[in-house]
GUGUVO-378465 format. One line per 4 residues: number of its first residue (from 1); for each residue x negated, y, z negated of C-alpha. Coordinates in steps of 0.5 Angstrom, whole numbers. Each point is the difference from the previous one (the first is absolute). Example, Ala and Ser with C-alpha at 12.3 -4.5 7.8 and 13.67 -1.06 7.14 Angstrom:
1) -25/-9/-16; -2/7/2
***
This chain:
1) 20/52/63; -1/8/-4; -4/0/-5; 7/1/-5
5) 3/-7/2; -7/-4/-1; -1/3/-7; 8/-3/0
9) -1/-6/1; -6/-1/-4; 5/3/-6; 4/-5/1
13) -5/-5/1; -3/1/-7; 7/1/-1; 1/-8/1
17) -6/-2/-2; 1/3/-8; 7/-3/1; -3/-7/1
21) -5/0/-4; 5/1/-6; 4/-5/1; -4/-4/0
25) -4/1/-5; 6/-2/-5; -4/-5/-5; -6/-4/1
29) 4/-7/4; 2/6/6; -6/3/1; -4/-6/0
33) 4/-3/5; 0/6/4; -8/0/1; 2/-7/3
37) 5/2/5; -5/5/2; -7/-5/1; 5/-4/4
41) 1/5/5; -7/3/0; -4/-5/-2; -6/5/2
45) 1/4/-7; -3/-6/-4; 1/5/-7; 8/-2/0
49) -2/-7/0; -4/0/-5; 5/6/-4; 4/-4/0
53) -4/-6/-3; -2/5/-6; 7/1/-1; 2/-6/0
57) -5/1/-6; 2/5/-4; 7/-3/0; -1/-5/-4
61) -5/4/-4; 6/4/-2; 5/-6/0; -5/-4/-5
65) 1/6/-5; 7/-4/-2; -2/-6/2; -3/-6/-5
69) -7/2/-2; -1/8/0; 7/2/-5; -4/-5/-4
73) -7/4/-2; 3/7/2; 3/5/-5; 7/1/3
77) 0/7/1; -7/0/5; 4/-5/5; 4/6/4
81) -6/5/-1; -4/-6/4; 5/-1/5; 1/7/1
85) -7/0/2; 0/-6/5; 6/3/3; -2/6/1
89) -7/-2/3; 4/-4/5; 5/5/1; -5/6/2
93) -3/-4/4; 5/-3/4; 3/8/0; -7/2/3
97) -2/-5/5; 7/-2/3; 0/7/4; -5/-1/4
101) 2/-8/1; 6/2/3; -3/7/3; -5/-5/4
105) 5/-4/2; 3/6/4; -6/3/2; -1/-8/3
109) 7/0/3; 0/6/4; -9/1/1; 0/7/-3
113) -4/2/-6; 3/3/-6; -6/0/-5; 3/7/-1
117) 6/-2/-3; -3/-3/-6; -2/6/-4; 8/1/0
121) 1/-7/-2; -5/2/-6; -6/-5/2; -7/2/-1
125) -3/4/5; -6/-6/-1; 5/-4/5; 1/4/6
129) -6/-2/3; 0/-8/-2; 7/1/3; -4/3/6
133) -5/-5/1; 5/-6/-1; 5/2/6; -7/-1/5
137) -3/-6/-4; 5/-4/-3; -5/-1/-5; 4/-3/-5
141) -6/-1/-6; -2/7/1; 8/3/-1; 0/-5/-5
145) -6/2/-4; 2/7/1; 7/-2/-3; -3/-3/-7
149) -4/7/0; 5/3/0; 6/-3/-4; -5/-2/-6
153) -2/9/0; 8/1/1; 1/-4/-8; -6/3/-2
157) 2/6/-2; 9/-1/0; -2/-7/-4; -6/-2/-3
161) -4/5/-3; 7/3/-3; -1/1/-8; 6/-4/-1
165) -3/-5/4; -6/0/-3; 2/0/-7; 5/-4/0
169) 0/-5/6; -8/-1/0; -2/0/-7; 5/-4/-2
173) -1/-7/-4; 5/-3/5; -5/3/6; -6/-3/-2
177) 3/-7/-2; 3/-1/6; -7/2/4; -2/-4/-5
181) 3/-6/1; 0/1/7; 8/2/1; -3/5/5
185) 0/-4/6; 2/1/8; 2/-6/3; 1/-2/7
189) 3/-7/1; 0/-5/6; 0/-6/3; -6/-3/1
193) 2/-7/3; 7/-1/3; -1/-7/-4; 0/5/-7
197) 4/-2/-4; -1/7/-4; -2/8/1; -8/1/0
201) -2/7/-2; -6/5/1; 0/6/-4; -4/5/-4
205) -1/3/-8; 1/5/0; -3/4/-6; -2/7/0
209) 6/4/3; -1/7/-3; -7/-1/4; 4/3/8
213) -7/-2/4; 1/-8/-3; 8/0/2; -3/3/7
217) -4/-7/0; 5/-4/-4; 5/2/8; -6/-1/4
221) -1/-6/-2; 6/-3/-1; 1/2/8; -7/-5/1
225) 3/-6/-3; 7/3/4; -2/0/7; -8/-3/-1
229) 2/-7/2; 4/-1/6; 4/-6/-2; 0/2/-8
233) 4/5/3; 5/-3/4; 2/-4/-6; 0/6/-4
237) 5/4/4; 4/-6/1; 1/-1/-8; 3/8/0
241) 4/-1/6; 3/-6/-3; 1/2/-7; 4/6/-2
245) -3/4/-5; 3/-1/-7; -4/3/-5; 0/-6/-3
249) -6/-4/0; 4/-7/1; -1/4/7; -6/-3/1
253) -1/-6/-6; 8/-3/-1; -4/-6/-4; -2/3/-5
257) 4/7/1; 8/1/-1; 4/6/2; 6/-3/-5
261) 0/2/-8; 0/-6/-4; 1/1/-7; -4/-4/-4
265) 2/-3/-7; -4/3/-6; -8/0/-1; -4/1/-5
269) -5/4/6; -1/-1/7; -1/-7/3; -5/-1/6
273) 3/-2/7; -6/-2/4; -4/-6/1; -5/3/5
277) 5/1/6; 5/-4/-2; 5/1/-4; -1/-4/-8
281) 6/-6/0; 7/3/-2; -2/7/-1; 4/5/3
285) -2/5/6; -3/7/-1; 5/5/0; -1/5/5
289) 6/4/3; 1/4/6; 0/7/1; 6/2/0
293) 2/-4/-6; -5/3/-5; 0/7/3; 5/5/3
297) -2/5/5; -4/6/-3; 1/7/3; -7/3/1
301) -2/8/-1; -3/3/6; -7/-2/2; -3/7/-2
305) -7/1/1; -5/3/5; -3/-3/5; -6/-3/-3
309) -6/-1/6; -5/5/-2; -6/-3/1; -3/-3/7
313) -3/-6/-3; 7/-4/-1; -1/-1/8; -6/-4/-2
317) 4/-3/-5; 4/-3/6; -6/-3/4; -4/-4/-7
321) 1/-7/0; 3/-3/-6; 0/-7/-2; 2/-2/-8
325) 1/-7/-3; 6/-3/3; 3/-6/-4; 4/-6/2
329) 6/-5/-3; -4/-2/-5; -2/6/-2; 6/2/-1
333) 3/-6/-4; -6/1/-5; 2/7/0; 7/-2/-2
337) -3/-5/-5; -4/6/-3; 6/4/0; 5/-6/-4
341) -5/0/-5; 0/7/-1; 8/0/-1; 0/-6/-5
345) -5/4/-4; 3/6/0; 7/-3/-1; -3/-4/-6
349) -3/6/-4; 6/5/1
***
């Protein structure tokens, strides 16, 4: 083979991968589930499981801005700028990270080392060598610690530290009364006992996203309460496995949740639903829509910006521990209480 016909093929390599990387990168539900597609053909890349979980999240953070609760505590025109927010994260992400999924899937398939072509794909030279390590290893925590590193990096400077973020995403009312109210949550659902009439969740708060080294820890983590318990984990990938991915989160609690709009007569203020996790009697489920009924595809501006790895410590970052507070089902519904309360309140003084 030449050297012209081998730079060719990988042309048409990268090629291909941009291409597959774009369709499915449509919206929020397509990307999701392409990240489980992949696990489930390489179950030794735990990152795309636990992508796919996070953005499972982030799906139902967006639907929830024309859902029941938050339309009712936050001014009309902050909704899209949040949106934009949530969207654009999980779009540059999945922009970054699913290149190198989809180029590892054919360095395994054909046993050859095409680490070189993640520059051309845009990656981080900080990847390469992980890229590297992990054809030899299949040391799925290290390519899955190194992945949080750098995709939280990747948001860093494109998102999060942005003066339009900072100005009118992080220092807004809405910003601080969600994490105030603890609306800042990532879930994972499963199944503890095949008798259960219902979803147990784990998950964590999440409350100091401006601050990238408490996302590394938030990621790492979440991928201990993911993959650490063997059984947990089996009922986990069930659940993704079985539910498709909404955006809506009667996904995971259809008893308290519903994806159907049902106008309600007119009140003076809102009235509380919940009687711990339960529904109080005759009171109507929580509105909260799928995502493509509360959001069109949005079309994103290329992913500009510099390859960020400066600084040789972020390799240290990938190898320290994390181990933030999780919280469980009835965490979460005393958080939905807290967050009911909080509507009432609001509705009643505006």
């Amino acid at each position: 083979m030449t050297y012209k016909t081998a730079t060719t093929i990988e042309q048409h390599l990268i090629a291909q991968i941009r291409q597959a990387t774009t369709k499915a990168n449509r919206n929020n539900v397509t990307r999701t589930q392409a990240y489980l597609t992949f696990y489930l053909e390489h179950q030794e890349v735990h990152w795309a499981l636990l992508a796919h979980l996070v953005s499972r999240n982030g799906g139902w953070n967006m639907s929830d801005l024309k859902g029941e609760w938050l339309p009712l505590i936050m001014d009309a025109q902050a909704i899209e700028p949040f949106f934009w927010f949530l969207e654009r994260c999980n779009w540059l992400i999945f922009h970054d990270a699913y290149p190198q999924l989809l180029l590892y899937a054919e360095m395994k398939r054909t046993g050859t080392d095409l680490t070189k072509l993640l520059a051309p794909l845009g990656v981080s030279v900080f990847m390469q060598s992980y890229w590297q390590e992990f054809l030899e290893s299949k040391d799925s925590a290290r390519i899955t610690h190194a992945l949080i590193v750098n995709e939280q990096q990747y948001i860093e400077q494109r998102v999060v530290q942005k003066p339009f973020t900072l100005n009118r995403i992080f220092a807004s009312f809405a910003f601080v009364a969600q994490s105030a109210l603890s609306m800042n949550q990532v879930l994972i659902p499963y199944k503890a006992h095949p008798t259960d009439r219902r979803l147990s969740l784990i998950g964590l708060n999440v409350h100091h996203f401006p601050d990238v080294l408490y996302r590394i820890q938030v990621g790492k983590t979440l991928y201990q309460l993911l993959f650490g318990d063997r059984f947990r984990f089996e009922k986990m990938l069930s659940y993704c496995s079985r539910i498709p991915h909404t955006g809506s989160r009667a996904d995971y609690w259809p008893h308290l949740f519903t994806p159907h709009h049902i106008p309600l007569t007119a009140e003076v203020d809102y009235q509380l639903r919940l009687d711990g996790h339960e529904l109080l009697e005759g009171r109507p489920k929580i509105y909260s829509p799928p995502l493509q009924d509360a959001w069109a595809d949005y079309g994103h501006d290329p992913a500009d910006g510099v390859d960020w790895f400066r600084d040789e410590k972020w390799y240290k970052a990938v190898k320290e521990p994390a181990s933030l507070p999780s919280i469980d089902s009835d965490s979460y519904v005393r958080s939905l209480q807290w967050i009911e309360y909080g509507v009432k309140l609001v509705s009643a003084i505006t």
